[in-house]
Every structure is written in structure tokens, then in C-alpha cells.
C-alpha positions in Angstrom: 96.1 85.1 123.9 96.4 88.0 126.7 99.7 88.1 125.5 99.7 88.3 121.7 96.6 91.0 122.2 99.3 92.9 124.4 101.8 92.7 121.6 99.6 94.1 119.3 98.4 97.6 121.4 102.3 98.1 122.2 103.6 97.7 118.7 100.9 99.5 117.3 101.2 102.2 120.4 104.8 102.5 119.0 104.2 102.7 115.4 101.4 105.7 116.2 104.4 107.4 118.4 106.3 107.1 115.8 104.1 108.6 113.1 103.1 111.7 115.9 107.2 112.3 115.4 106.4 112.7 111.6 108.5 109.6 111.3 108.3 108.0 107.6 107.5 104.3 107.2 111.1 103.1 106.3 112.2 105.2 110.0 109.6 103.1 111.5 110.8 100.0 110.4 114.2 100.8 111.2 113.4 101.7 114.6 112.7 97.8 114.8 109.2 98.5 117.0 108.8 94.6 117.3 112.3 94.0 118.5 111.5 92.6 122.0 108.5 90.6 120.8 110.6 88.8 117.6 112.3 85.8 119.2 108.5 85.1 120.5 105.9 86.2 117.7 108.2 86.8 114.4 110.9 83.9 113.1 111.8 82.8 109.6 108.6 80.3 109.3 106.1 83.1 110.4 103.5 84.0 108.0 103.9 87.7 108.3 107.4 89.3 108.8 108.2 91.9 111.2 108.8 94.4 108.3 104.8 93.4 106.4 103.4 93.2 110.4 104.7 97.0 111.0 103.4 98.2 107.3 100.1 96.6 107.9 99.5 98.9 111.5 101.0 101.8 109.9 98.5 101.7 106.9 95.7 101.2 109.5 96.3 103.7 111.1 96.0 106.1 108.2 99.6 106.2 106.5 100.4 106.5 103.2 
């Protein structure tokens, strides 16, 4: 649990440093901020994608 919490502040930390950059939402995605963590956290029979997972902390944390 330690671990998927730590996931989450890192992603997120590198979503928001993206977004400082003035970095648009497709960039963001491209940058592939959940690379490391996909073998782990993201696979084909996950619930949420890497791509709806990066959307989702972008919006809350205020993007458009």
C-alpha cells in the first residue's frame, strides 16, 4: 500500500512539473510519466489506463 501511495505523489509530482513547463495534456501523456510504474500498476486488464490515470491527476490538479 506504501508503495502504490508512493506511485501516486511521484506521477502526480511529474504531471504538476509538467504543467509548471506549460506543458499541454497530450505532451504529458507523451512524456509517458507512469513509464517505470507500468509493468507493476498499469497492464491490458487494469481498470484505468495509463493515458485515463494521467488525465484524471492532470484535471485534479486544475487543468483544462
Amino acid at each position: 500500500a506504501v508503495e502504490y501511495r508512493d506511485m501516486i505523489a511521484i506521477v502526480r509530482d511529474r504531471v504538476q512539473d509538467g504543467m509548471k513547463k506549460g506543458r499541454t495534456l497530450p505532451q504529458i501523456k507523451a512524456a509517458r510519466p507512469t513509464l517505470d510504474y507500468d509493468p507493476r500498476y498499469i497492464t491490458k486488464d487494469s481498470f484505468v489506463k495509463a493515458d485515463a490515470f494521467i488525465e484524471a491527476i492532470y484535471k485534479s490538479l486544475g487543468g483544462k
